[in-house]
N, C-alpha and C positions, 0 to 999 in steps of 0.2 A: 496580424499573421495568424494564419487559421491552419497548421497542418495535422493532415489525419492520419492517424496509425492504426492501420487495420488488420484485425488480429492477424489472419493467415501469416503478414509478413513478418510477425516477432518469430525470436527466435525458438528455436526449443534445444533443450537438454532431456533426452529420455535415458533412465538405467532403470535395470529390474525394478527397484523400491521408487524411484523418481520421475514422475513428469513435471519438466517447468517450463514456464513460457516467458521471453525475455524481450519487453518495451526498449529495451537499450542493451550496447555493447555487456555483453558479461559472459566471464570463463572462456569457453573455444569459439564462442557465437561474437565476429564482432562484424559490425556493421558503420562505416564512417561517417552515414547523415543520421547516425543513432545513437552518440555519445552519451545523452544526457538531454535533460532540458532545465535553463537557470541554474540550481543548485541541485537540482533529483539527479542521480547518479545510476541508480536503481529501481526496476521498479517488476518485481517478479512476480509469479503468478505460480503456485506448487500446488500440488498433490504427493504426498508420501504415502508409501501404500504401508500394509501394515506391518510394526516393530523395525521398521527402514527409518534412517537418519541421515543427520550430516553429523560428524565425528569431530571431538575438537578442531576446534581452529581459530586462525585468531585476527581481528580485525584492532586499527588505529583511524584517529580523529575521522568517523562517521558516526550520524546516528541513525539508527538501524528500527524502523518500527514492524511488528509483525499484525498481521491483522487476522483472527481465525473465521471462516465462513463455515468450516465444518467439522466434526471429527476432533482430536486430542493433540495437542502440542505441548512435548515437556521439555524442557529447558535446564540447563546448570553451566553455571558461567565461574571464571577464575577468583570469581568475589567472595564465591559462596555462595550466591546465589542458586536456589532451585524451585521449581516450581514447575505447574500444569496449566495451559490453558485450554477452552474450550469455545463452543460458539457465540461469536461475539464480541471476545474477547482482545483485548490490544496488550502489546507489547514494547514496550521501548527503552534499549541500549544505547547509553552514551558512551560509546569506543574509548575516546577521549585517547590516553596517550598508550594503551592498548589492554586488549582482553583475549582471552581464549574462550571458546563457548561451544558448545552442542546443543542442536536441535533434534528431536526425535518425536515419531510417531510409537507412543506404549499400549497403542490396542491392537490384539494381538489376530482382529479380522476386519479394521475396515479403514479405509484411508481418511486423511486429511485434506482439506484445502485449505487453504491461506494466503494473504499476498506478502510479500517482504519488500520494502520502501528502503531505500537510503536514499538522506538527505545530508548534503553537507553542512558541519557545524559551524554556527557564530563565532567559535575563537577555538583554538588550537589551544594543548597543551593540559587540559582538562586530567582529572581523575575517572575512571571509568566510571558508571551508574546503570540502576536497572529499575524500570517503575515498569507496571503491569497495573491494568484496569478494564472497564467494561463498561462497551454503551450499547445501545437498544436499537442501535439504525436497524438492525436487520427484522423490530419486529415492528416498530413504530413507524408508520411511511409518513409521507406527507413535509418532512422538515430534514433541516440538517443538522444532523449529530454532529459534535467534535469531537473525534475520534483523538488527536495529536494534534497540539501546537503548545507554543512558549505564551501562549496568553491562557489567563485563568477559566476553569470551566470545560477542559476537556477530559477524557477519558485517561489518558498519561500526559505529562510535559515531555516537553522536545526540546535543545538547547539549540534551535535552530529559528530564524526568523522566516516561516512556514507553519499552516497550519494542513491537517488531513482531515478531511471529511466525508461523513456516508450519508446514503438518503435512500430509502425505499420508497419509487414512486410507483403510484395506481395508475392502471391505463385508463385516458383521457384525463388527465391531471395536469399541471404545468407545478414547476418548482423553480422559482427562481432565486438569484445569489447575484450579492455586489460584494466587490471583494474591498474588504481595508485596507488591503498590504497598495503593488503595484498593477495589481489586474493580470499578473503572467501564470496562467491556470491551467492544470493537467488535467482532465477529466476522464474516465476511465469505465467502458459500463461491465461491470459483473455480472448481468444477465440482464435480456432481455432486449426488446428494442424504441428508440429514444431518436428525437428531433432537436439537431442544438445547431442555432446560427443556420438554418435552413437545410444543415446536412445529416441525414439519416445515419444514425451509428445503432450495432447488433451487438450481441456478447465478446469481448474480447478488442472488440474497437478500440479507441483512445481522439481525444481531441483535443490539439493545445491549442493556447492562446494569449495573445502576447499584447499589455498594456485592454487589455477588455476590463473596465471594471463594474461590468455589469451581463450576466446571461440567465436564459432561461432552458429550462427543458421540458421538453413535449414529452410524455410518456405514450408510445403505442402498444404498448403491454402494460403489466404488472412490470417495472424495472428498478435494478439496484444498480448505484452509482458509487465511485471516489473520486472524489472531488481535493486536489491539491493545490493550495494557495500560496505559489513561491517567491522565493525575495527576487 
């Protein structure tokens, strides 16, 4: 099973400080052949514009990874935790049995982009956690970076049986991926334009697939991808 989601039809949420784009049901946007796919729950696409946020609030048993393409994201969470990310940069919250947290853009003239993932957890009942890191997909093409997953070697762990990955590819390049898990894969392009399984996808596209344990992709541009490997 091969279905495509094309940008246009996500959803969106616009307010003064906020533009976001929603692959799946979320907040006032819901859509009923758009629940999720496997375990992804979430899968947003933001820009914050400057010193705009999201204000406390508080999530249970999800984990929540943020990924920064551009611009500043600061964070502080019910842990104690605080911190800044920037380009590159990954983020991952395990909810677990709950937390409250705020996100925000602190530059005071230029917005963010970022994408925000929720995956659901391997077991319930969890203490909440926060790990923050950094990997080079965006500058290093050609390969794929592990951005998130519960196996060793990525940029944060995930307490989830998925992993998240990026890839900058060169137009006329191919990059291909066999997956370890079940082969059920979300692939997502961040810019540009890409040939996978004979279907042409542009910025904002999306292409799932189900029991594939093996794809490649054509690059017709310079293009950036996320690549999500679900239970």
């Amino acid at each position: 099973m091969t279905p495509l989601r094309h940008a246009e039809t996500r959803g969106q949420t616009q307010l003064p400080w906020l533009d976001s784009r929603h692959s799946f049901s979320f907040g006032s946007f819901h859509d009923p052949e758009w629940m999720g796919f496997r375990n992804l729950r979430v899968f947003n696409e933001d820009r914050i514009g400057p010193t705009g946020g999201f204000g406390d609030h508080g999530h249970r048993e999800m984990e929540i990874v943020s990924i920064v393409l551009d611009g500043a994201l600061a964070h502080s969470d019910s842990t104690g935790r605080t911190g800044q990310l920037g380009r590159g940069d990954v983020q991952a919250i395990s909810a677990g049995t709950g937390v409250i947290h705020a996100e925000r853009n602190p530059d005071p003239a230029r917005a963010n982009h970022f994408f925000q993932i929720w995956i659901e957890p391997r077991n319930g009942g969890e203490p909440p956690s926060y790990r923050e890191g950094h990997a080079r997909w965006l500058d290093v093409p050609g390969r794929w970076h592990v951005l998130a997953s519960d196996q060793p070697g990525a940029a944060v762990r995930m307490a989830t049986d998925s992993s998240i990955l990026g890839a900058t590819v060169l137009a006329g390049s191919r990059l291909p991926y066999s997956s370890p898990r079940g082969g059920h894969l979300w692939l997502h392009v961040v810019e540009g334009e890409i040939e996978i399984a004979g279907q042409a996808l542009a910025t904002g596209d999306a292409f799932a697939a189900t029991d594939a344990a093996r794809l490649e992709i054509v690059a017709r541009s310079d293009s950036r991808v996320l690549l999500l490997d679900l239970d």
